[in-house]
N, C-alpha and C positions, 0 to 999 in steps of 0.2 A: 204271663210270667208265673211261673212256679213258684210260693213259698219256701223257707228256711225248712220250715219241718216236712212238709211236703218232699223234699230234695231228699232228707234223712231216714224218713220213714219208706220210700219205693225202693231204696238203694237197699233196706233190708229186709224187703218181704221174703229174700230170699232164705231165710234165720226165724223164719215165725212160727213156726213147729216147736211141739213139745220139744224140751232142752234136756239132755241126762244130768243127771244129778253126780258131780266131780267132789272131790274131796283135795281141797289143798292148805298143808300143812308148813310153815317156813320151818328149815334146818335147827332154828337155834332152839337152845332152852328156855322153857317155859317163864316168859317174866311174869312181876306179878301182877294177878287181876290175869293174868290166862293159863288156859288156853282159849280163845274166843269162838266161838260157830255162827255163821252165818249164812241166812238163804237167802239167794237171790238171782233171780231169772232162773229154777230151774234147779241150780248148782249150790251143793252148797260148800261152804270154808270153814276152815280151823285156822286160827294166828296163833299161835305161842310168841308173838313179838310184836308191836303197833311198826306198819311202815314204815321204811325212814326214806325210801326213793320212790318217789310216786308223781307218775306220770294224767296230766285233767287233758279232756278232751275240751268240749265246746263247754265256753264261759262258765254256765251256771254252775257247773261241777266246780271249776278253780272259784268260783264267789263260794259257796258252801266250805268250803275246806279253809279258806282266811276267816268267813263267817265265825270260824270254828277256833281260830288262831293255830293253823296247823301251817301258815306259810315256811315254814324251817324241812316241812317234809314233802315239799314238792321240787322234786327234781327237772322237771319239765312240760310246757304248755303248747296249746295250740294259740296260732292267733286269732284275735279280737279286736278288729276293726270297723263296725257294724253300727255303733252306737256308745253313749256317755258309759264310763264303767258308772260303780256303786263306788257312794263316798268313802276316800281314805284306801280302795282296794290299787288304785293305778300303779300307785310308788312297789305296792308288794307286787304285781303283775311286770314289770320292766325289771327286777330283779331276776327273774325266774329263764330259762333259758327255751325259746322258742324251737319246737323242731318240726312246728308247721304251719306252712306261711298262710294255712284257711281255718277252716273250723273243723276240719276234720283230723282224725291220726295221721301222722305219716302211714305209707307206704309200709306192708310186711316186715323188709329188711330192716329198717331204720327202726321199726317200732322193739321187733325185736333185740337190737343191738342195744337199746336204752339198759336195757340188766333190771328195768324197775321191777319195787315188788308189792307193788299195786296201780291200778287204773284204773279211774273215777270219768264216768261217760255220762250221758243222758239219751244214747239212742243205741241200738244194733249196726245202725252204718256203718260207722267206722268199723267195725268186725265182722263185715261180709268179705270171704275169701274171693267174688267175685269181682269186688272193686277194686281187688289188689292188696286188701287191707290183711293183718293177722286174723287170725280165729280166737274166741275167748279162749277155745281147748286150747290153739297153740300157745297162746299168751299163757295158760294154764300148763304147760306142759313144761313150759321156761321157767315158770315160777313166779307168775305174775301174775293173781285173781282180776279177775272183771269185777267193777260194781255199774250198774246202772241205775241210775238215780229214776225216780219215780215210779219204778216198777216198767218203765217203757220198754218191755222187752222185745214187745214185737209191735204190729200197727193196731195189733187187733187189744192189745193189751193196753195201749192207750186210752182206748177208748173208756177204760177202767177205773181212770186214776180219781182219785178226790184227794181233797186236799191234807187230810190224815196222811198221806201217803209221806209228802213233807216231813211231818215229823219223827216218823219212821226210819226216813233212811237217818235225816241227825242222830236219833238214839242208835241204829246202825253203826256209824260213822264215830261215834262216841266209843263205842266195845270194841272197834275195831282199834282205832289209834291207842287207846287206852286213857279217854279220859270223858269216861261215863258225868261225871259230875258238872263238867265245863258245858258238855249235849243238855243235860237238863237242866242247867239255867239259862241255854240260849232258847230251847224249847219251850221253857214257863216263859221268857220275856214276849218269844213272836208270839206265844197262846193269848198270852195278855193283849195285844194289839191288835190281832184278828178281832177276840174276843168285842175289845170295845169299840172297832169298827163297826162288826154286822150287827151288834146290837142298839149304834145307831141307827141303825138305818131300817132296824127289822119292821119296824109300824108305820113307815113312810110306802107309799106309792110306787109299786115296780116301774123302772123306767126301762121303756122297750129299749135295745141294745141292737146293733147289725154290728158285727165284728167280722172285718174284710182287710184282705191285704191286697185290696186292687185290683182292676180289670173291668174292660167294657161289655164283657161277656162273652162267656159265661165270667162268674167274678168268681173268687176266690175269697171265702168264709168260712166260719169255722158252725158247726153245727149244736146238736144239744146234747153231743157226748163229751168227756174228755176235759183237761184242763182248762181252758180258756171258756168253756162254757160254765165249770163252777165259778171259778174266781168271777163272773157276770153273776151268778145266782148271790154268790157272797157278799157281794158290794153292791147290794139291794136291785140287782137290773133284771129284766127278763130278754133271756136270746129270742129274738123276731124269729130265727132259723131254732128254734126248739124241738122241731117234728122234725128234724133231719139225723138220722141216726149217722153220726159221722163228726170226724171232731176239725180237721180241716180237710177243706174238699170244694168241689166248682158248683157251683148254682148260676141257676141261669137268669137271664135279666129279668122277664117277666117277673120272676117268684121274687126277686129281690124288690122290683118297683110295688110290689103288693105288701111287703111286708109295711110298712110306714113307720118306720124308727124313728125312735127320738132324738138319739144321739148314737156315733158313731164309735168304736175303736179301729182304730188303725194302727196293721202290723208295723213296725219303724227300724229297718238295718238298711245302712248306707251302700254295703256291698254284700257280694254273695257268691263262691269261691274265684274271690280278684275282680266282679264285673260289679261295674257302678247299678245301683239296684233306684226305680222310680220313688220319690222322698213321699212322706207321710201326706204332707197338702195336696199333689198330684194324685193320692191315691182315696181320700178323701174328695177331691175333685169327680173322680169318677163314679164312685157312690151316690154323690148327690145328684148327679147327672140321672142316675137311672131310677134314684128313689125320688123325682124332684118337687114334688105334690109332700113329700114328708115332713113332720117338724123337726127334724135334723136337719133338711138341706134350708128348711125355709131360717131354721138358724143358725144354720151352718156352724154346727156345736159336732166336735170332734174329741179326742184325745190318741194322742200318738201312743203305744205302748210297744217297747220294746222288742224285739223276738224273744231274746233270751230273757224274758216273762214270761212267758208265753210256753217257756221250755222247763222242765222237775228242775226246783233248787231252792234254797232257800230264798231268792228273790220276789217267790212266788205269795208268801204274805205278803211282804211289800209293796207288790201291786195289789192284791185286794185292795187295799187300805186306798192305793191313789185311784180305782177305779171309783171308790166306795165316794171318795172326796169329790171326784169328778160329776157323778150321780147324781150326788145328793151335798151338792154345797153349805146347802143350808144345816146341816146336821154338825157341822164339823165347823162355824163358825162362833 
């Protein structure tokens, strides 16, 4: 079985080339606090106007943007049926008008008919012209900037991200909408909770980490590049798979039965475009199975963690902190 990000990252290696750098400007006049400039993937933007129809792809992008209290300017989402949303976001997410039944954009035609005049992503996927999807250029050519959240522009760019990146696109996301000041009190609050997370935990004992979404082998891990590998470094753990330059990717059983983990994470979405996807304990199951001499299997000590954690958003502190809790119990009682 193929990973969530796995799916989203092959579907765009075809987009992982240097990007030209675009210029897009909306029609109206300059309100104020703009004109705004922005780079990203590549390309850069001018607003003389914050959004007012804005279309989110996969979850983390729609959780940043209510994060943000910008629910009034999203015109439309993908679905999200995978896992628990974030508290208080459900009620704004069933408000919002669905125009695609997975996780990805609709379809070229449909994406471009929206009229929106922005869209907030976290992969290239959705904007490879070979899966049928628009192009950033065409969406740009309609009058609709791309943003991609995390800097995840391409696979290779993944492999780059730390967790600075976060707060970035908020301050981003802030000049763009036009409310700089609301970005940097949500930015001092998560800094704050990172902050006194890792420095629980910074004098305590790394606890070895396998982070797997499943499989008998070869298994399906993430390695010591990339997101899911900091948020382990930040919530005091060290990745078993460290020397594997790759952020998620297949290992095979040997290397895994060698590694001796302590404790597990496990990738957690119920489906995966419409197919029932194997649950967190089953996948968990299978870990211990090959690592079974380990102190993880011998205590069968897991934590399930979401996909869309695991994917650029603001959700992404608030897994530190539950990985940080899970780690290190004792710090946090």
């Amino acid at each position: 079985m193929r990973r969530f990000a796995l799916l989203l990252s092959a579907v765009a290696r075809a987009g992982c080339g240097a990007q030209p750098t675009v210029t897009a400007t909306t029609p109206q006049a300059a309100a104020p606090g703009f004109p705004v400039t922005i780079e990203n993937c590549g390309r850069s933007y001018t607003f003389t106007q914050p959004p007012a129809k804005v279309v989110t792809g996969y979850q983390p992008a729609l959780e940043t943007l209510l994060a943000l209290g910008l629910q009034d300017r999203i015109a439309a989402r993908t679905n999200f049926s995978e896992s628990e949303f974030l508290p208080g976001q459900k009620e704004h997410y069933d408000k919002i008008q669905e125009i695609s039944p997975t996780i990805m954009l609709p379809q070229k035609e449909v994406m471009l008919s929206q009229g929106a005049d922005f869209v907030l992503d976290n992969s290239s996927a959705s904007f490879d012209a070979a899966g049928g999807f628009a192009t950033a250029e065409e969406l740009q050519a309609a009058g609709t900037p791309v943003y991609l959240l995390g800097g995840w522009c391409s696979p290779e760019k993944q492999l780059d991200f730390t967790i600075d990146q976060t707060f970035t696109d908020l301050r981003n996301l802030g000049a763009i909408f036009g409310i700089p000041d609301r970005a940097e009190k949500l930015i001092t609050e998560l800094r704050g909770t990172l902050d006194d997370a890792t420095k629980k935990v910074a004098s305590l004992p790394k606890v070895k980490v396998l982070a797997t979404d499943g499989g008998k082998g070869p298994v399906n891990a993430y390695g010591g590049a990339g997101l899911t590998n900091q948020m382990i470094t930040l919530a005091g753990g060290e990745n078993v798979l460290g020397d594997v330059k790759a952020d998620y990717t297949e290992v095979n059983a040997e290397k895994i039965a060698a590694t001796e983990p302590q404790a597990l994470l496990v990738t957690e979405y119920s489906t995966l475009m419409g197919k029932d996807m194997p649950t967190a304990p089953d996948k968990a199951a299978e870990a211990f199975a090959i690592a079974r001499n380990s102190p993880a299997a011998q205590d069968q000590r897991y934590l399930a963690l979401p996909a869309a954690a695991q994917h650029p958003g603001y959700r992404n502190i608030l897994a530190v902190v539950e990985i940080a809790e899970f780690l290190h119990p004792e710090a946090f009682e």
